[in-house]
GURO-485405 format. One line per field, with one value per atom (N, C-alpha, C): residue number from 1; chain; atom name; x, y, z. Coordinates in steps of 0.05 Angstrom, whole numbers, plus 5000, padded with zeros to 4 digits. Each point is the difference from the previous one (the first is absolute). Layout:
REM GURO-485405
num: c(NUM_...)
cadena: c(A_...)
atomo: c(CA_...)
xx: c(X_...)
yy: c(Y_...)
zz: c(Z_...)
REM end
This chain:
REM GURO-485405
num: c(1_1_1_2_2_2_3_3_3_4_4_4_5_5_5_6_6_6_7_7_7_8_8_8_9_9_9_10_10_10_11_11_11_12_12_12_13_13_13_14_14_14_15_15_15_16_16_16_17_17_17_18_18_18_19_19_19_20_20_20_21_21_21_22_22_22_23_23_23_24_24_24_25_25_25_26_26_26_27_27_27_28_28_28_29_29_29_30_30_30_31_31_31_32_32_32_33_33_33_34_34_34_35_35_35_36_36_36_37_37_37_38_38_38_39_39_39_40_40_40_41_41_41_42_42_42_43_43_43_44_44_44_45_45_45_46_46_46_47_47_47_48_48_48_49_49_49_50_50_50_51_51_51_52_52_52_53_53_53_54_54_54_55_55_55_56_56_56_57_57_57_58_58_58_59_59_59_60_60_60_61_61_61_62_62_62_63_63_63_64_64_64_65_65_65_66_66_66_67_67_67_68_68_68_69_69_69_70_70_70_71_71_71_72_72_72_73_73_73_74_74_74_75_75_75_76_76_76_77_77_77_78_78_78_79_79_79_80_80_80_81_81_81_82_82_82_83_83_83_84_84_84_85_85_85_86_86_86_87_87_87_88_88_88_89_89_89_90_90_90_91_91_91_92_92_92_93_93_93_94_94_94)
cadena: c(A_A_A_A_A_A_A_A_A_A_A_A_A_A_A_A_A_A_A_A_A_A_A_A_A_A_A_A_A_A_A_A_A_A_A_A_A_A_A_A_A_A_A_A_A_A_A_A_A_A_A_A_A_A_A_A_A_A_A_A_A_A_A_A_A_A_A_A_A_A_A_A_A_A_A_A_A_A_A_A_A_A_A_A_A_A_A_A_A_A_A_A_A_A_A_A_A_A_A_A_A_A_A_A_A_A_A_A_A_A_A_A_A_A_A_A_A_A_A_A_A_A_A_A_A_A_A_A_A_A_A_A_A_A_A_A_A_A_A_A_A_A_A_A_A_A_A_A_A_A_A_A_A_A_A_A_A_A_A_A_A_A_A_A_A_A_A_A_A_A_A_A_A_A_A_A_A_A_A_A_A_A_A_A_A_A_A_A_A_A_A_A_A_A_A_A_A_A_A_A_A_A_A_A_A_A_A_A_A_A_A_A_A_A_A_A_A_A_A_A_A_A_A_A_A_A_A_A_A_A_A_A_A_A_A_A_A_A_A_A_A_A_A_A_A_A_A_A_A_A_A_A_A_A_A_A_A_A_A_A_A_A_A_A_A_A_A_A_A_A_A_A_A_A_A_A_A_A_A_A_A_A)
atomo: c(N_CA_C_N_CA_C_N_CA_C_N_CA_C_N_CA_C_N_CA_C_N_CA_C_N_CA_C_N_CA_C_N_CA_C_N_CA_C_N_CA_C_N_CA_C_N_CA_C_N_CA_C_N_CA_C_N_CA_C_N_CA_C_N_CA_C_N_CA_C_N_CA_C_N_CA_C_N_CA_C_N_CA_C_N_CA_C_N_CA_C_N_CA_C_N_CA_C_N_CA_C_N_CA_C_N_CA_C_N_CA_C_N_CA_C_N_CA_C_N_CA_C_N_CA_C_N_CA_C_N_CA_C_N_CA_C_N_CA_C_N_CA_C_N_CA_C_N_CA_C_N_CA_C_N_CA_C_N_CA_C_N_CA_C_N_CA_C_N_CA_C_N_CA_C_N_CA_C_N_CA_C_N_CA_C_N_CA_C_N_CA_C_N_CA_C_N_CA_C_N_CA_C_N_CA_C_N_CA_C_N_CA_C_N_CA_C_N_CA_C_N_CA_C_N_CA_C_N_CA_C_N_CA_C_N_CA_C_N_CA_C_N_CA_C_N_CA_C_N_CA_C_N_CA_C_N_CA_C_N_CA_C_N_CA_C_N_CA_C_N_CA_C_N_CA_C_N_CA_C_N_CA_C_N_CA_C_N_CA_C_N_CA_C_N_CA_C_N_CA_C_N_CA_C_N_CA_C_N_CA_C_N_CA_C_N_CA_C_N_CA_C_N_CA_C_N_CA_C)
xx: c(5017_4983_5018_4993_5015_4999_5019_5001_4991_4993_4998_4970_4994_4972_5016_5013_5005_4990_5012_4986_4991_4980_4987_5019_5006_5021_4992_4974_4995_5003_4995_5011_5025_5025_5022_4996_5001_5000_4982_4983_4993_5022_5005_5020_5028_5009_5036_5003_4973_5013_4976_4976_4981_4996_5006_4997_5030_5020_5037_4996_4994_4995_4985_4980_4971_4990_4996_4982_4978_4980_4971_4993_4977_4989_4999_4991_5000_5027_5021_5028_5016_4995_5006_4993_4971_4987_5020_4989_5012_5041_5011_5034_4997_4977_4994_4988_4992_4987_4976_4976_4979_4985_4964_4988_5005_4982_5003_4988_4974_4987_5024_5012_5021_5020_5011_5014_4988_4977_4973_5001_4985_4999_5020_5030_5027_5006_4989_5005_4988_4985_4979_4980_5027_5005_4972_4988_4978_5001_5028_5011_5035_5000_5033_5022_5020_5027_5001_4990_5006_5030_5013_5021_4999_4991_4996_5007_4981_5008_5023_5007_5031_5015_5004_5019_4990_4978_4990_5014_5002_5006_5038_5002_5038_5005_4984_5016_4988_4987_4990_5022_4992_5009_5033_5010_5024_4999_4981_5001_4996_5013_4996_4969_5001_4970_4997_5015_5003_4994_5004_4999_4970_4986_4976_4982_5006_4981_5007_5031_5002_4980_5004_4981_4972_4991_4969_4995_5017_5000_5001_5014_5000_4976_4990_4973_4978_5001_4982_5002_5012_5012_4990_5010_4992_4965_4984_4967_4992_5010_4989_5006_5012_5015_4979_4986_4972_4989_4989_4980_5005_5034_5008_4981_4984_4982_4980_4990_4974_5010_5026_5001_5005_4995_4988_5022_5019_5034_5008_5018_5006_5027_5022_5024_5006_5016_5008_5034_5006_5031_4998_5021_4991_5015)
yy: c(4976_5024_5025_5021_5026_5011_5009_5031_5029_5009_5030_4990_5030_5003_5018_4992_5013_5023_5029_5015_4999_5008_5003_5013_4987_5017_5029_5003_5024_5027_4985_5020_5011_4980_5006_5017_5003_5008_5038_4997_5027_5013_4987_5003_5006_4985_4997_5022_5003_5016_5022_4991_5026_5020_4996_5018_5019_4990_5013_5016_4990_5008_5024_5000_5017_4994_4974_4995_5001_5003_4991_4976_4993_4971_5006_5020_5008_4996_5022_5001_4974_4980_4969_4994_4995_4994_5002_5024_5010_4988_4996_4994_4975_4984_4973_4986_5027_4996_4978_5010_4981_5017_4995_5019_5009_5017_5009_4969_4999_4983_4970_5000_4975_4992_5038_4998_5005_5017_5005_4966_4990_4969_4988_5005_4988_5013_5021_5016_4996_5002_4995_4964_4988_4966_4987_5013_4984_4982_4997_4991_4984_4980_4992_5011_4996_5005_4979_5007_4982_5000_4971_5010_5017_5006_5023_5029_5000_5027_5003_4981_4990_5019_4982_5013_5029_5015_5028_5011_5001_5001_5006_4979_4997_5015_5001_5021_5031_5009_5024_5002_4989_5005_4995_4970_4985_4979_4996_4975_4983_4975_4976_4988_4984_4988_4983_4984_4976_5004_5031_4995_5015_5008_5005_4978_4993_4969_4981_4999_4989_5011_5026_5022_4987_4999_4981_4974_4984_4974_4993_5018_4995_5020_5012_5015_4973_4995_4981_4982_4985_4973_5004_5029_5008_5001_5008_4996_4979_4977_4976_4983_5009_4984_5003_5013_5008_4983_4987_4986_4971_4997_4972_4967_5006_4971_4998_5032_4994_4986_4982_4997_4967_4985_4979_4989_5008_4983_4986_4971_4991_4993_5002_4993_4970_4997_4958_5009_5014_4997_5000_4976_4987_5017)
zz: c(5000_5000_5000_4989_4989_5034_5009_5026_4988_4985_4996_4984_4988_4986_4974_4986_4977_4990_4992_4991_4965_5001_4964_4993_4973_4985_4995_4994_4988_5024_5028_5024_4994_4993_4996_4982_4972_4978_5016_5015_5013_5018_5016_5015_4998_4990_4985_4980_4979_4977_4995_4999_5001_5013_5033_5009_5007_5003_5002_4964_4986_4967_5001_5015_5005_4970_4988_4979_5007_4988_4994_4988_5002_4993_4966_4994_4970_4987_5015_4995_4992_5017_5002_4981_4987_4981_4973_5002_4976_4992_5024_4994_4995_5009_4992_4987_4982_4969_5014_5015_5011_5011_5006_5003_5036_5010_5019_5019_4986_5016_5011_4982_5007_5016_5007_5023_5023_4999_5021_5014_4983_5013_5009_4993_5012_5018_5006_5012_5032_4997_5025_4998_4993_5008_4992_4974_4985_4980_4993_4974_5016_4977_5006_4976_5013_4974_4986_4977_4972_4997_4985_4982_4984_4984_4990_5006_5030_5016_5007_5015_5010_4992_4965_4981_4990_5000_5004_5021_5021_5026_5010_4974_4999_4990_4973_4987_5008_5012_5012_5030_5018_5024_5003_4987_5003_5021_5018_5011_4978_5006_4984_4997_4966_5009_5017_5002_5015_5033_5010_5027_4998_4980_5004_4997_4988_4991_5031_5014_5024_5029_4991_5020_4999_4972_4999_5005_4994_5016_5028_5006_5030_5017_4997_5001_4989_4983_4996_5009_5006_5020_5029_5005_5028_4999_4983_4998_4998_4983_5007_5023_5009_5035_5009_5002_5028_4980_4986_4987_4990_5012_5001_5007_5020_5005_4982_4987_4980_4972_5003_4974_4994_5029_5008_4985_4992_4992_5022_4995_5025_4996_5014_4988_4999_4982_5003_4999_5012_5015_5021_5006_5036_5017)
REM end
């Protein structure tokens, strides 16, 4: 089982570079050739990081894709943990 609660990538992406930047959600948009609504929703953790974005993301910001796409896995990993018994899986390693 994971120790922490992972943050949404898209917090980071507010945090780390939108707000030290003083970008706007538009501003973003627009450097990431994508509508507003797109980072709106990554933004405020309604949406996940696509590969896609990732590599949007790399080449805008300079973090790697890889540790954005890692940032969403492990955020997502961390959401299905709380929902681990509803999935009535049983392990066969002894």
């Amino acid at each position: 089982m994971r120790m922490y609660n992972p943050t949404h990538p898209g917090k980071i992406l507010y945090e780390l570079w939108l707000q030290p930047l003083n970008l706007t959600i538009t501003e973003t948009a627009l450097k990431l050739n994508v509508t507003r609504k797109t980072v709106s929703a990554l933004v405020n953790g309604r949406t996940s990081v696509s590969p896609e974005m990732a590599f949007r993301l790399e080449l805008v910001f300079g973090k790697n894709a890889e540790s954005w796409l890692a940032a969403q896995a492990a955020y997502d990993l961390w959401q299905l943990e709380a929902k681990r018994e509803s999935f009535g899986v049983h392990c066969v390693a002894a």
